[in-house]
C-alpha positions in Angstrom: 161.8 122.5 105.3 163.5 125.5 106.9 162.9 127.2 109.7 162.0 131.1 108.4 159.4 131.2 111.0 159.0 129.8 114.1 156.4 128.1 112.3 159.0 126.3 110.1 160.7 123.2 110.2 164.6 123.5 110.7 166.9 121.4 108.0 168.1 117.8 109.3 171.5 117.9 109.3 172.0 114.2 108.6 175.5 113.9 107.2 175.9 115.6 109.9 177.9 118.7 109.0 180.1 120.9 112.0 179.7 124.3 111.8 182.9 124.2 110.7 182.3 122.0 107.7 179.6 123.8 106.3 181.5 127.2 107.0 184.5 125.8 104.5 181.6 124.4 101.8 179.7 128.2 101.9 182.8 129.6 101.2 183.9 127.3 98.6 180.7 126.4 96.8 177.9 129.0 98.1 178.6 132.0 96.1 178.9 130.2 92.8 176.1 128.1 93.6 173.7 131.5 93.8 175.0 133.7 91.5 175.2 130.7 88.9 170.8 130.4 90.1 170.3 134.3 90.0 172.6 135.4 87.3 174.3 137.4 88.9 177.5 138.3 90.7 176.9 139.0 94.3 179.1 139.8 97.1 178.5 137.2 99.8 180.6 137.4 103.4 180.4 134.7 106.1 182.0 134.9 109.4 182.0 132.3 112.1 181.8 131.5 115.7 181.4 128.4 117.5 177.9 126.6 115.8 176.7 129.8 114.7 177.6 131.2 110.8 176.6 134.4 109.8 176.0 135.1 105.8 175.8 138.8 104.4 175.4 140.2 100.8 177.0 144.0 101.7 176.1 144.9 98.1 172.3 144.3 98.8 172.3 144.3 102.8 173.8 146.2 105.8 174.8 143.6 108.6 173.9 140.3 108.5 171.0 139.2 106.4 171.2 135.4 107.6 172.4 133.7 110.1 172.8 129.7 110.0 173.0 127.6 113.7 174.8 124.5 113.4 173.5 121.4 115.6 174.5 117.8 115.3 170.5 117.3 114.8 170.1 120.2 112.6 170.4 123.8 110.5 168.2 126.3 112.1 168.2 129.6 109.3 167.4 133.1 110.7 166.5 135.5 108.2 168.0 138.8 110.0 166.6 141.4 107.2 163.1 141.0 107.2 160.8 144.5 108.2 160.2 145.3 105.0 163.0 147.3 103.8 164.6 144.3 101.9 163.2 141.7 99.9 165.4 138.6 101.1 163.1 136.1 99.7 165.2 134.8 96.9 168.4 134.7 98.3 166.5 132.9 101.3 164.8 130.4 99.1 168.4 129.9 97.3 170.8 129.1 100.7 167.9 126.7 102.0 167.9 124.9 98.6 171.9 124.6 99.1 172.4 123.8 102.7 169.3 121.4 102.3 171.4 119.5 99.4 174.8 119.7 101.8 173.3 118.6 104.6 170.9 115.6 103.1 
């Protein structure tokens, strides 16, 4: 339950997390979280402003390959890369897995 697509449902957000919140737990326990899934050891940045948290992996993907909007209701993901030149799929399948868990 994500919201890829406009087709897609966004995450519930019932704990409810701030943007804030969630911006401290990416940066604490996102990286390990998906490199631990993938085996791997990815870069991941995050950068914040008001209810809105961007996530990129420089190594893999210029700018901003997600971006995360924070409501008291909800966690609306945007996948920023897609157009063909970048397979995002995993790494999106892997942050709605972990935000779905934070936020439940």
């Amino acid at each position: 339950m994500y919201c890829k697509d406009i087709n897609m449902e966004p995450i519930k957000n019932v704990k409810p997390l701030s943007a804030e919140q969630l911006f401290d737990i990416l940066k604490k326990e996102f990286a390990e979280f998906i490199n631990t899934k993938l085996d791997s050891n990815l870069t991941i940045e995050y950068a914040h402003v008001a209810d809105i948290i961007n996530i990129s992996f420089p190594e893999v993907i210029e700018n901003a390959a997600f971006t995360v909007t924070v409501t008291e209701d909800e966690l609306v993901v945007s996948n920023n890369a897609t157009g063909g030149e970048y397979n995002t799929e995993l790494l999106e399948e892997n942050l709605i897995e972990f935000l779905t868990a934070q936020a439940g």
